[in-house]
C-alpha positions in Angstrom: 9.2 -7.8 -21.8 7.9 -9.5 -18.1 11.0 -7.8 -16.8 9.9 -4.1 -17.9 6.4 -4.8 -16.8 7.3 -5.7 -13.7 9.7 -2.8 -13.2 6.5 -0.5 -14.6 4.5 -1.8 -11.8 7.3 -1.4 -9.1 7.4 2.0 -10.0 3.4 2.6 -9.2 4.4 2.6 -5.2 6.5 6.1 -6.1 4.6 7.5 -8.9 1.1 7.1 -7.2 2.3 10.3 -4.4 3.9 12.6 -7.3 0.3 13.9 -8.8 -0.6 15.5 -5.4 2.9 17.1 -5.0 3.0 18.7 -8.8 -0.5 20.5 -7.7 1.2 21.6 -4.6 4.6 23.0 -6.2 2.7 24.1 -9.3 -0.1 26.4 -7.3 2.9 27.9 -4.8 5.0 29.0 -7.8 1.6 30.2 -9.4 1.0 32.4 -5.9 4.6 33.5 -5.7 4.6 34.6 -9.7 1.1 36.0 -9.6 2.1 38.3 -6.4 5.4 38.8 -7.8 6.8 38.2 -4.1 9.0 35.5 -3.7 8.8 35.3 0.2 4.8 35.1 0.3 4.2 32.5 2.9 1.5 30.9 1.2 3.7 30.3 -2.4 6.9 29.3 0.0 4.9 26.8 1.4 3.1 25.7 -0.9 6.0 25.3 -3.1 8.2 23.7 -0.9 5.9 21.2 0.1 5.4 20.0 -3.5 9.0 19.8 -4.3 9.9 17.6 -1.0 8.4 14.9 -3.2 9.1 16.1 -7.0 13.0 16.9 -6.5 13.7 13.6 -5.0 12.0 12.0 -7.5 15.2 9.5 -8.4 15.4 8.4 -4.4 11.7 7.1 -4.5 12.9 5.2 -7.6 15.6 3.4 -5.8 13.6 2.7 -3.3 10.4 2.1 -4.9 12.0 -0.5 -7.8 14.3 -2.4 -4.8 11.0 -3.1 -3.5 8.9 -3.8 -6.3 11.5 -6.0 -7.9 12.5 -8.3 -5.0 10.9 -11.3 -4.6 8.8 -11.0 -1.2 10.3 -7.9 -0.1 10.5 -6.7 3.3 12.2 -3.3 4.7 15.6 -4.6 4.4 15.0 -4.5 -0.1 14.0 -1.3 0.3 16.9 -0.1 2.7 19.2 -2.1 0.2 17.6 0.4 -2.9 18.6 3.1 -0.5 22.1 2.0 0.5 23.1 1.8 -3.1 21.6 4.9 -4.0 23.4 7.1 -1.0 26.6 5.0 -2.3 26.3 6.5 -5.8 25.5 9.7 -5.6 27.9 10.7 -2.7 30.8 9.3 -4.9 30.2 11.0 -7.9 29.2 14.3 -6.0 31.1 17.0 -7.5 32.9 17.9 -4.3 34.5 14.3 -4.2 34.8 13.8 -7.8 36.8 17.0 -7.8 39.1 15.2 -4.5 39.5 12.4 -6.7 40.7 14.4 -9.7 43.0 16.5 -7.7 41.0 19.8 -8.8 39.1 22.6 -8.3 35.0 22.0 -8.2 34.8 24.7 -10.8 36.3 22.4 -13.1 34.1 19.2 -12.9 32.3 18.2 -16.0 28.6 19.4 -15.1 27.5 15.8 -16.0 28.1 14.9 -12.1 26.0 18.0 -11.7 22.8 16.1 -12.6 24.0 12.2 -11.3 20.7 12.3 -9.3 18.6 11.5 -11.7 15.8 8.6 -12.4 18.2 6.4 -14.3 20.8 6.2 -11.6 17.7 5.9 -9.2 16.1 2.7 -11.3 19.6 1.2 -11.6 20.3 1.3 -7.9 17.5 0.1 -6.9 17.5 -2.8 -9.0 20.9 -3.6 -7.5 18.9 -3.4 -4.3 16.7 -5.7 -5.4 19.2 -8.4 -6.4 21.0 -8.6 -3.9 18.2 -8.8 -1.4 17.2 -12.0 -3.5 20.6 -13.5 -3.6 22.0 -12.6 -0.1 19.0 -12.4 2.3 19.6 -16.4 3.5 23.4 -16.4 3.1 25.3 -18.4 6.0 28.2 -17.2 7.5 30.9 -18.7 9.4 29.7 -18.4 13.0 32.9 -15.6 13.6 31.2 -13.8 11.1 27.7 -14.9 12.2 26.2 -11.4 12.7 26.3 -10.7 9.2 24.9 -13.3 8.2 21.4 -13.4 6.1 19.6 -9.9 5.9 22.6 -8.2 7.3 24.7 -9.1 4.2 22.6 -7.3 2.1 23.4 -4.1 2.6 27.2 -5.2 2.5 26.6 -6.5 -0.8 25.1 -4.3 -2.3 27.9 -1.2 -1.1 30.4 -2.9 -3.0 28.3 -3.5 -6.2 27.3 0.0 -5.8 31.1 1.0 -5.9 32.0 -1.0 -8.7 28.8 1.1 -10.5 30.2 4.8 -9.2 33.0 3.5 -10.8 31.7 2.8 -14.4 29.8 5.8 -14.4 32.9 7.7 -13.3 34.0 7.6 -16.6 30.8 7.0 -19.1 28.6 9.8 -17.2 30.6 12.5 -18.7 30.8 11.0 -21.9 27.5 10.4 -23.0 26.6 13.6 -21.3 28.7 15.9 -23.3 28.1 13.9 -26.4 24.0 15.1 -26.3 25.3 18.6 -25.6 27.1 18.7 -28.8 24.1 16.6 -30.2 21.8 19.7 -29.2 24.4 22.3 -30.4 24.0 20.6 -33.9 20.4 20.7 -33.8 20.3 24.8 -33.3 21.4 24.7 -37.2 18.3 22.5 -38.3 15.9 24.8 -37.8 12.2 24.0 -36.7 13.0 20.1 -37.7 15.8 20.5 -35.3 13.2 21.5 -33.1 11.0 18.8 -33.7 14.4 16.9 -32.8 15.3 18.1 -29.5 11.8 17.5 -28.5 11.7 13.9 -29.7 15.0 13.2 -27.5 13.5 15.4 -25.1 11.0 12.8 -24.3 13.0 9.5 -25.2 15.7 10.6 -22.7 13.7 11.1 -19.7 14.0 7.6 -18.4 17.7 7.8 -18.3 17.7 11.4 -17.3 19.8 12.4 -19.9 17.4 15.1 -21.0 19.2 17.5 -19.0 22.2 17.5 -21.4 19.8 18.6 -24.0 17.4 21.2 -22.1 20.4 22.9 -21.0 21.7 23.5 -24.5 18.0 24.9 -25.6 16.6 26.8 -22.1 20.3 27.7 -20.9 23.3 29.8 -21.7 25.4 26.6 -23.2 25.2 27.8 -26.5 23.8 31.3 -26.2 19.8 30.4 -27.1 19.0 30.8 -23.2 15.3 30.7 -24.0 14.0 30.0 -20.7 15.6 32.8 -19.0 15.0 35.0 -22.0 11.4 34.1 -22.4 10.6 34.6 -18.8 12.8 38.0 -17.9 11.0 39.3 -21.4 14.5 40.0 -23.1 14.7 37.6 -25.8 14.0 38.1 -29.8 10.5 38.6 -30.6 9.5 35.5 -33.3 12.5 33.3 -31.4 12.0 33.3 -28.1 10.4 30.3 -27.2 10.3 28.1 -30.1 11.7 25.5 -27.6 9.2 25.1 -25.0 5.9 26.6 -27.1 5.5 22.7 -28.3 5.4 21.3 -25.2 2.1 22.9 -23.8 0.0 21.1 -26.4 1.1 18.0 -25.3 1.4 18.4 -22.0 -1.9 19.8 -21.3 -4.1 17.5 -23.8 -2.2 14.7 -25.5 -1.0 13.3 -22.2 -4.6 13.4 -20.7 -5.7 12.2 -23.9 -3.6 9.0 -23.5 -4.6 8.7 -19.8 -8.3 8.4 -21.3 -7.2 5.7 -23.7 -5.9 3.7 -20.5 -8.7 3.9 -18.6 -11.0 2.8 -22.0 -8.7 -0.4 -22.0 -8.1 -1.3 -19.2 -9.8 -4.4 -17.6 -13.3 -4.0 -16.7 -12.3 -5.3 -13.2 -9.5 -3.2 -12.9 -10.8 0.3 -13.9 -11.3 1.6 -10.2 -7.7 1.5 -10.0 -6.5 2.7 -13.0 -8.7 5.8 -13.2 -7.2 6.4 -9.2 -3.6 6.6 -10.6 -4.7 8.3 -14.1 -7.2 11.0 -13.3 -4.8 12.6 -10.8 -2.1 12.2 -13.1 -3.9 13.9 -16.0 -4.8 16.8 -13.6 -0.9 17.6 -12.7 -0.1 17.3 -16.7 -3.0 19.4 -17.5 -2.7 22.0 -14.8 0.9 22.4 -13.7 2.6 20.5 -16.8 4.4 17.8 -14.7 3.8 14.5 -17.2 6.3 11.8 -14.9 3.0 10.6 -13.1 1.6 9.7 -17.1 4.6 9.0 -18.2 6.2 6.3 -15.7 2.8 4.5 -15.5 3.2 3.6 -19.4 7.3 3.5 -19.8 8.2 0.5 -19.1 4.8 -1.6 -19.2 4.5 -0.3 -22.8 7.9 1.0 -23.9 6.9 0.9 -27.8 3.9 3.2 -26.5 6.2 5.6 -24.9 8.4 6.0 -28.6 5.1 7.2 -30.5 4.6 9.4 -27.3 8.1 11.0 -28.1 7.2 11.3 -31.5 4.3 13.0 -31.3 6.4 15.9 -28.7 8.9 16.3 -31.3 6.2 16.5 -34.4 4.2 19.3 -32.2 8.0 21.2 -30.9 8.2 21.8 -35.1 5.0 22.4 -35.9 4.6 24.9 -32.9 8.4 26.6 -34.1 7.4 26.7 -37.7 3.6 28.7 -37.6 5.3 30.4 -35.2 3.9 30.1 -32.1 6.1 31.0 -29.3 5.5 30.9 -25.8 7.6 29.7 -22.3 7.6 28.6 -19.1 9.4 28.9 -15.5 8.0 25.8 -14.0 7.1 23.8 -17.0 4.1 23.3 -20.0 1.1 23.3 -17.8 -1.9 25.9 -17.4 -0.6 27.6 -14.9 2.3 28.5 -17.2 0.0 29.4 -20.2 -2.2 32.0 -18.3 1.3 33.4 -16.8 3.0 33.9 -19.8 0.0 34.5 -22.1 1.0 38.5 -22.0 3.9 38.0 -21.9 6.1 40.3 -24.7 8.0 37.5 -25.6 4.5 35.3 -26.6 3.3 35.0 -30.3 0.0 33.5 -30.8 -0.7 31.7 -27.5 -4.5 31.1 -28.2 -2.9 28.6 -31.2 -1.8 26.1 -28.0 -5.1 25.3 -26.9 -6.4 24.6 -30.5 -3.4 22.2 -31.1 -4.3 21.0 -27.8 -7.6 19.8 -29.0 -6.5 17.8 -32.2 -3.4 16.0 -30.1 -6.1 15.0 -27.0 -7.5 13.6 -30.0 -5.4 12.0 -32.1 -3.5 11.0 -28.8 -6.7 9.2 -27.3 -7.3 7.5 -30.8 -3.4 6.0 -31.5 -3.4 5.2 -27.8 -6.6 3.5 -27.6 -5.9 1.5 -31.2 -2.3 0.4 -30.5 -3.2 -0.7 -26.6 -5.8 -3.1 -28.1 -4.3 -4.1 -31.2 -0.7 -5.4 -29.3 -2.5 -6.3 -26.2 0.1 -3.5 -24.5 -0.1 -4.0 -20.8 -0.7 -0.4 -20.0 -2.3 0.3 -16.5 -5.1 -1.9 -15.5 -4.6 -4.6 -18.3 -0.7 -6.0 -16.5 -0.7 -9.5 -16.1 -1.1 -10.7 -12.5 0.2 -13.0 -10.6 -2.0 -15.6 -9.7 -2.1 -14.4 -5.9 -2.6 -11.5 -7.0 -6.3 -9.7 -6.2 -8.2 -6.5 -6.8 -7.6 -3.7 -4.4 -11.3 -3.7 -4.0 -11.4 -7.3 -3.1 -8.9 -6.8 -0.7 -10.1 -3.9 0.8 -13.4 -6.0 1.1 -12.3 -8.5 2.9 -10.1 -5.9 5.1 -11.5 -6.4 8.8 -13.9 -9.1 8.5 -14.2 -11.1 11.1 -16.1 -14.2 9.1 -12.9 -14.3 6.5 -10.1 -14.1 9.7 -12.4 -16.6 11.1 -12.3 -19.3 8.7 -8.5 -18.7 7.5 -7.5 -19.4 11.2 -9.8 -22.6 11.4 -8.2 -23.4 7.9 -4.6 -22.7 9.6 -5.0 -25.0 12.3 -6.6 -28.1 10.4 -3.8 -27.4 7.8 -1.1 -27.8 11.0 -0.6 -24.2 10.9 1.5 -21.6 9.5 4.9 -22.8 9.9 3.4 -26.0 8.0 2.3 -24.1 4.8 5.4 -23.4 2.2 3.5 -21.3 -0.2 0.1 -19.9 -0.7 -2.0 -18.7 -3.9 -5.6 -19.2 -5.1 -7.0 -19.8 -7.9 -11.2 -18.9 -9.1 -12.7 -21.3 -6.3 -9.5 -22.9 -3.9 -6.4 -22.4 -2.1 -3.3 -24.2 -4.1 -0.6 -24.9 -1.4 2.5 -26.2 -1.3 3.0 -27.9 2.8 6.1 -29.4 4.4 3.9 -32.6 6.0 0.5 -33.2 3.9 -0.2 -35.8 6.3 -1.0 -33.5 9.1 -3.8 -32.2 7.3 -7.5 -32.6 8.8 -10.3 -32.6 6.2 -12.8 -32.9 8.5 -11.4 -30.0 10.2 -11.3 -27.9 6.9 -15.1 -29.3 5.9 -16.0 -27.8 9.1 -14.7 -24.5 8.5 -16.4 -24.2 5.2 -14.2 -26.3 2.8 -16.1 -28.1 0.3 -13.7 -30.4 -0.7 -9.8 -31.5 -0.6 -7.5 -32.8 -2.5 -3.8 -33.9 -2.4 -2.5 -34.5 -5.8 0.5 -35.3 -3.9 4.2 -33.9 -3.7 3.2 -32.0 -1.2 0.2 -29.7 -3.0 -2.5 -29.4 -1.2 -6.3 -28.1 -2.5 -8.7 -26.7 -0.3 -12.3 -25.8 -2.9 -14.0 -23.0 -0.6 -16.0 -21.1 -3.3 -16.0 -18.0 -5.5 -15.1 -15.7 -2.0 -11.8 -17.8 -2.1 -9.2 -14.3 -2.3 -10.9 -13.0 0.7 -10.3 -16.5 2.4 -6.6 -16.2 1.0 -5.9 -12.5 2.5 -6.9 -13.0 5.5 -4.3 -16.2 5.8 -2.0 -14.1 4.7 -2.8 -11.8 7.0 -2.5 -13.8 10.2 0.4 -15.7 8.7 2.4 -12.1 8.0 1.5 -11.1 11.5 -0.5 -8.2 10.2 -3.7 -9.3 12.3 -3.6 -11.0 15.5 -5.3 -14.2 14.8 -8.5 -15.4 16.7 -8.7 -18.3 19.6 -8.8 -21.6 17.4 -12.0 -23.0 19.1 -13.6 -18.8 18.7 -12.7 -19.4 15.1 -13.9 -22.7 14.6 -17.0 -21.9 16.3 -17.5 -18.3 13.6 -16.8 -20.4 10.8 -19.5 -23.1 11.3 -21.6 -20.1 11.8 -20.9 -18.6 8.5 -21.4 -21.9 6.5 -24.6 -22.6 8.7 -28.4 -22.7 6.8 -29.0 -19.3 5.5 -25.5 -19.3 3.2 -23.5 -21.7 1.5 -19.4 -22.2 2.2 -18.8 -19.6 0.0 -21.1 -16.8 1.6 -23.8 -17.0 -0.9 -27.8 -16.7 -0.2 -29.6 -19.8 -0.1 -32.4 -20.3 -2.6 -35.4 -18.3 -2.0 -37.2 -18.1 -5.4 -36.8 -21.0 -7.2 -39.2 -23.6 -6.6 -37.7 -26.2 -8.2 -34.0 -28.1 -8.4 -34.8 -27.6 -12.1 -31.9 -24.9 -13.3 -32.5 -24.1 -17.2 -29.7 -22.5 -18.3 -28.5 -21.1 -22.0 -25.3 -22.6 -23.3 -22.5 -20.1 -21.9 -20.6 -20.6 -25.5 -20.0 -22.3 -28.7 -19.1 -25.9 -28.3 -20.6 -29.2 -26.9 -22.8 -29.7 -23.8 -20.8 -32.7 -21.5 -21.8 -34.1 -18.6 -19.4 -32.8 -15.4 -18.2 -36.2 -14.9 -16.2 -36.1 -18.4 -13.8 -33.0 -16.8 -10.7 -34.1 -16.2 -10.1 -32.4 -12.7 -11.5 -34.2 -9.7 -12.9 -31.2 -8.3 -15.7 -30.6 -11.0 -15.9 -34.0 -12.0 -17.4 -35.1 -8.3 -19.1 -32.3 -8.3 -17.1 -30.8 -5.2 -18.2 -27.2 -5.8 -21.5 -28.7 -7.2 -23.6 -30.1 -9.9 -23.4 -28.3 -13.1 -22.5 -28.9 -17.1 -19.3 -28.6 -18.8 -19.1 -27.1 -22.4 -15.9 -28.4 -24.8 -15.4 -26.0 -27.6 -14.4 -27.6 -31.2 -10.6 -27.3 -31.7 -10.8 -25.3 -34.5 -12.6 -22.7 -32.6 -9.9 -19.7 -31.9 -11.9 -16.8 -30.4 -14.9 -17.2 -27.8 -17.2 -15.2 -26.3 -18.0 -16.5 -23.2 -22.2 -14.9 -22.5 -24.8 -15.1 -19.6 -26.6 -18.0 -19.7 -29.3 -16.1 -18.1 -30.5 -12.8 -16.5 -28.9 -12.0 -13.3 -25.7 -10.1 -11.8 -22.5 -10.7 -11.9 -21.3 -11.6 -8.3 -17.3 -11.5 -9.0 -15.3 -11.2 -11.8 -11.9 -12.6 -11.4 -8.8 -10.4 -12.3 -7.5 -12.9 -14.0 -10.4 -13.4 -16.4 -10.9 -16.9 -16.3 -13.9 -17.4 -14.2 -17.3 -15.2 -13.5 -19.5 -15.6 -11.4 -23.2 -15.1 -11.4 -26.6 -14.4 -9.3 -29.2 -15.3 -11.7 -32.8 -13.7 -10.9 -33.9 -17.0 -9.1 -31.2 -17.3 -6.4 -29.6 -19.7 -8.6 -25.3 -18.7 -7.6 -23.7 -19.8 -11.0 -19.7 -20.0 -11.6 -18.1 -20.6 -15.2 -14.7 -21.4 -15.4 -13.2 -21.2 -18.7 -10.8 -23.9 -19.2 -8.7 -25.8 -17.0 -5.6 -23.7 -14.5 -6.2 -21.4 -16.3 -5.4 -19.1 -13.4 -1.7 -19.7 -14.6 -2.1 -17.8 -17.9 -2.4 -14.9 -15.2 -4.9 -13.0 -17.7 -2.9 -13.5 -21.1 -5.9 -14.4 -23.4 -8.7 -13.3 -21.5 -10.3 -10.4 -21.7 -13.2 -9.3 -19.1 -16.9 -7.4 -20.6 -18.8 -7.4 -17.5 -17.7 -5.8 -14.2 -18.7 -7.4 -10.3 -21.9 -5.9 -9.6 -23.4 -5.3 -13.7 -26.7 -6.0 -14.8 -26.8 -8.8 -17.2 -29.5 -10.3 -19.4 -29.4 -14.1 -21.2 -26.9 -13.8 -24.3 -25.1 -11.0 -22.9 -21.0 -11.0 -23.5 -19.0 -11.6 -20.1 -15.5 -12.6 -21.1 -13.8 -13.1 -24.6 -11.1 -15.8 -24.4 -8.0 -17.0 -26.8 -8.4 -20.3 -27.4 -5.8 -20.9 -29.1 -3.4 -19.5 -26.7 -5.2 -21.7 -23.8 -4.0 -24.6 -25.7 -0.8 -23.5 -26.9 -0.3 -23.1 -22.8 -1.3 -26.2 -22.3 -4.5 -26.3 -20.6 -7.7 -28.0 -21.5 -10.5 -25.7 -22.7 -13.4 -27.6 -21.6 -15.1 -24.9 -19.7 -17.4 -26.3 -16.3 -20.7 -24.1 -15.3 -21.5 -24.8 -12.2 -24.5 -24.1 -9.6 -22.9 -23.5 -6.1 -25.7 -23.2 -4.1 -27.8 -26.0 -4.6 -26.2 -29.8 -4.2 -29.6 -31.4 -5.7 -29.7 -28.7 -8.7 -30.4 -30.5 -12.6 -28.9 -28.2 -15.1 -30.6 -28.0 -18.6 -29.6 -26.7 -21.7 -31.9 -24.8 -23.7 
C-alpha cells in the first residue's frame, strides 16, 4: 500500500496543471459548438491550448511518476521516464508494428491505435524511476568511462523499455480485443449491461483500457454508435444515449461531492493544499466533465475508494438507461455538454440529470467522508510524510528569509560544511544528521548561531535542538546545500544569526515575555496520565531541559485513544504535519511546545491526527491533537509526552 501512495503523490506534479487545461479545451469546444463554426479563432485557440496538456496526458505520467518515484531525483529521472516512454510508443506505433508484421497499416489491430495511454505512461515512468535508482552511481571501466553513472541511465532504461514493447507486442492486442467482445456481450444485458460498461468504464481508466469498451458503446464497432448518433441527431429516440446520460450525474456532482469529503478530512494543517488541488479539480468535473484531476488524486492513495467510485458510475449508467433518461455528449459529461445537448432531438428528460446530481453529491460526500475516516484512507491532505517533509506554507515562509539563510550557513560551517553532512531531516524542535567526521563539529559555533543544545548519540548522528521554527532552519540548509541560494559570507552569517537570537527573541524566533510577571507558569494537564518531573524523560534533550524547563505527562498503559487539549488560552503557533508536536502562545507570552511521545516524528503522521490549525484561537481544555496510543507503542516509542516552556529558562511549571 506505501508503494501506491507514493505513486498517488508522484502523480500530483502532472495532475496539479490538467484542471486549468480542461476549462480551456472545454470553453473553446463550447465557442466553436455554440457558433457552429469550427475555424472561430477564439474556440481554435482556446481549444488547442487546453488539449496541449489533456492529450498528452500519458507523457506527463511518465515523466511525472520517474520523478516522483526515484529516490532524490534530479532531471536525469525525469529524462529516464521520458526515454522509456518515446521507446514504447514509437515501437508499437502502428506504422512499425505494421513493418514488423510485414503488412499493410490497415490491418493492425486498433489496440496499437490507443498504446499512448496512462498505463503505458505510469509503467514507463516507473522503469524510469528504477533505473535512475539502480544505475545513477554505476562505474565503468575507464574505456567506457563516459557512460558511466547518470549517463547509464538512459542506456538502461532503452533496453528495459525494449524488452516491455516487446511483452506488450503480444498481450496489448489481447486484452484489448478481449473487452471489445466483453462490451459486445454487455449490449444484450440491457440497462444492467449498462450499469456494466459504466462500472468498467471507470475501473479501466488507470490502465487505459476503457477505450476498448467506449468504442464498442459511442462507436460503430458494433453498430450502437451513440456518440455520433446522439450528437448528429440521427439516432433512435428512447436509445440514443443511454450510454453517456449516466455519466453527467456523476461527473458534475458525485465527483465534486467526493472532492468535498477530501477536503473535510484532510489534516487540519494540510487543508490549504488540498482545497488548491481539489477546488480546481471539482470545477473541470463540474463544468467541462473532465474527472482525471479527481480521479488520479484518490486512485492510487485510496484504490478501495476508487472501486466504490466505479460502482457508484455503473449504479447511475442503469438507473439513468432504465427511467429513461437519455442524453450525450461531444466532449464529455460536463455542463457545458448538458446546456448543448439539452434541446437536442435525441435528449429525453435532461432536467432528471441535475436532480440525480443532487442525491449522488450527496450520497457521494457522505460514503466518501465515512469510509476516509473509518480506514484512515490516505486521500489528499491526510498521506503520510516523510519526516523531512514540510507544509508548502512553511516552506513558502521561510522562502527568502534572510534570518533562516543566516543561521543555516553559520550552522554549515560549525557543522564542517556541506560536503561533511550525509543526510539531513528534522524532527518537532532539531536537525537529525547523519556526518562523515562528528569530530569536526563546533558547539560553540552552533550555540552561537542559535542552537540550544547538541548532541552526538554517536555513529555518526548528530542533534542540533534549535526550536519549534526548526523546518525553516532545515530548508534553508537545503537550500544552500542544493545550490538553490547562494549562500551568505560565513562571518555576515554569523554576525545575522547572533542578531536574531539576541534579547528581544529566543533561538527559535519567539517574543520574549512581556506580560507575565512572574517565572510562575500554571498550566492545565495537556492529557490523561501522570504529571513527572522532566528529568524522568528518557531523551537527554528534555531531560536537561535543553529546549527548557517544563513537565512531562506518562499516560497509563491501558490508555489506547488520547486527546491531547490546551493547557490554556492562547494560539497555536505551529502545528507540525506530522502531528506529533504543537505549539503554543499562551495569552501571557508564555511560548509552550508539547511533544507527544518520544520520535515520534518516525511514525510520519500514522496515529495522529491534528484539531487545531497554526494560527487558531484556543481556550484551556480545548482538543489540539488525538493520538493512537497503542500504535505509538506497538512502533516502539515511549509515550511519555514533555510540555515544555521555550521562552523562559527560569520558568516553574504547575499543574492545576
Amino acid at each position: 500500500m506505501k508503494f501506491f501512495q507514493r505513486l498517488g503523490r508522484s502523480l500530483m506534479l502532472p495532475v496539479a496543471v490538467l484542471p486549468v487545461a480542461a476549462i480551456l479545451s472545454g470553453l473553446g469546444y463550447w465557442i466553436l459548438t455554440a457558433t457552429g463554426n469550427d475555424t472561430n479563432i477564439a474556440g481554435v485557440f482556446l481549444k488547442t491550448a487546453g488539449s496541449a496538456l489533456l492529450d498528452h496526458l500519458p507523457i506527463l505520467f511518465a515523466i511525472g511518476v520517474s520523478i516522483g518515484m526515484a529516490t532524490k531525483p534530479d532531471g536525469t529521472s525525469a529524462l529516464a521516464g521520458l526515454v522509456s516512454w518515446l521507446t514504447v510508443t514509437t515501437l508499437l506505433d502502428p506504422e512499425n508494428v505494421a513493418l514488423f508484421k510485414d503488412i499493410d497499416v490497415a490491418q493492425v489491430n486498433p489496440a496499437f491505435d490507443q498504446i499512448e495511454n496512462v498505463f503505458v505512461g505510469i509503467i514507463c515512468g516507473l522503469i524510469g524511476a528504477w533505473a535512475y535508482d539502480h544505475f545513477k552511481d554505476t562505474k565503468l571501466p575507464d574505456a567506457l568511462s563516459f557512460f558511466s553513472g547518470k549517463r547509464s541511465v538512459a542506456i538502461v532504461t532503452a533496453g528495459i523499455s525494449l524488452v516491455l514493447a516487446l511483452v506488450l507486442f503480444f498481450l496489448w492486442p489481447l486484452v484489448f480485443s478481449g473487452l471489445v467482445a466483453f462490451g459486445e456481450f454487455c449490449l444484450t444485458l440491457g440497462p444492467f449491461g449498462v450499469g456494466l460498461y459504466g462500472f468498467l468504464n471507470r475501473l479501466l481508466i488507470p490502465f487505459g483500457l476503457h477505450h476498448a469498451l467506449n468504442s464498442v458503446f459511442w462507436f460503430d464497432v458494433a453498430g450502437i454508435n451513440d456518440l455520433n448518433n446522439f450528437i448528429g441527431g440521427t439516432g433512435t429516440y428512447g436509445e440514443t444515449g443511454q450510454y453517456m446520460a449516466g455519466f453527467f450525474p456523476i461527473m458534475m456532482f458525485g465527483l465534486p461531492g467526493a472532492a468535498l469529503a477530501m477536503y473535510t478530512t484532510a489534516k487540519t494543517s494540510r487543508r490549504k493544499l488540498a482545497a488548491g488541488v481539489l477546488l480546481s479539480s471539482a470545477i473541470a468535473s463540474f463544468f467541462v466533465g473532465v474527472t482525471e484531476p479527481l480521479e488520479f488524486s484518490f486512485m492510487f492513495l485510496a484504490p478501495g475508494l476508487y472501486v466504490v467510485h466505479a460502482l457508484f458510475t455503473g449504479i447511475s449508467m442503469a438507473i439513468t438507461a432504465a427511467l429513461p433518461v437519455r442524453m450525450g455528449f461531444g466532449f464529455s459529461g460536463g455542463f457545458i455538454d448538458l446546456a448543448l445537448g439539452w434541446v437536442n432531438p435525441m435528449a429525453q428528460n435532461p432536467w432528471a440529470l441535475p436532480v440525480m446530481g443532487v442525491f449522488w453529491f450527496v450520497v457521494y460526500f457522505l460514503s466518501f467522508r465515512f469510509i476516509i475516516r473509518r480506514f484512515d484512507l490516505k486521500t489528499i491532505g491526510r498521506e503520510d510524510g516523510d519526516p523531512e517533509d514540510e507544509s508548502e506554507d512553511a516552506a513558502g515562509a521561510a522562502t527568502g528569509d534572510a534570518k533562516y539563510l543566516a543561521i543555516a550557513t553559520a550552522f554549515l560551517a560549525a557543522l564542517g560544511g556541506r560536503e561533511n553532512i550525509l543526510d539531513l531531516e528534522n524532527c518537532a524542535t532539531r536537525l537529525r544528521m547523519q556526518v562523515a567526521d562528528a569530530s569536526v563539529v563546533d558547539e560553540a559555533a552552533l550555540k552561537r548561531a542559535g542552537a540550544a543544545g547538541t548532541m552526538k548519540p554517536g555513529r555518526g548522528s548528530v542533534q542540533v535542538i534549535y526550536g519549534t521554527n526548526v523546518q525553516f532552519v532545515k530548508d534553508a540548509m537545503d537550500d544552500v546545500m542544493s545550490g538553490r541560494v547562494q549562500t551568505l559570507d560565513t562571518a555576515e552569517a554569523e554576525a545575522i544569526a547572533a542578531g536574531s537570537t539576541s534579547s528581544g527573541g529566543d533561538a527559535q524566533g519567539g517574543v520574549a515575555t512581556v506580560a507575565r510577571t512572574s517565572h510562575l507558569v500554571r498550566l492545565r494537564q495537556a492529557l490523561e496520565g501522570t504529571a513527572v518531573p522532566l528529568v524522568d524523560v528518557p531523551d537527554p534533550t528534555f531531560a536537561q531541559e535543553i529546549m527548557g524547563p517544563g513537565i512531562a505527562v506518562q499516560p497509563p498503559e491501558d490508555l489506547v485513544d488520547a486527546v491531547v487539549i490546551a493547557p490554556a488560552a492562547g494560539t497555536v503557533q505551529h502545528v507540525f504535519d506530522t502531528g506529533h508536536a504543537v505549539a503554543l502562545t499562551l495569552d501571557d507570552g508564555t511560548e509552550v511546545l508539547i511533544h507527544v511521545g518520544l520520535d515520534t516524528v518516525a511514525m510520519q503522521g500514522r496515529g495522529f491526527e491534528t484539531l487545531v490549525a497554526t494560527g487558531d484561537r484556543v481556550v484551556a481544555g480545548m482538543p489540539l491533537l488525538r493520538v493512537d496510543l497503542a500504535a505509538v507503542r506497538a512502533d516502539g516509542h515511549p509515550t511519555i509526552t514533555p510540555i515544555i516552556v521555550l521562552n523562559d529558562k527560569d520558568a516553574v511549571v504547575e499543574v492545576v
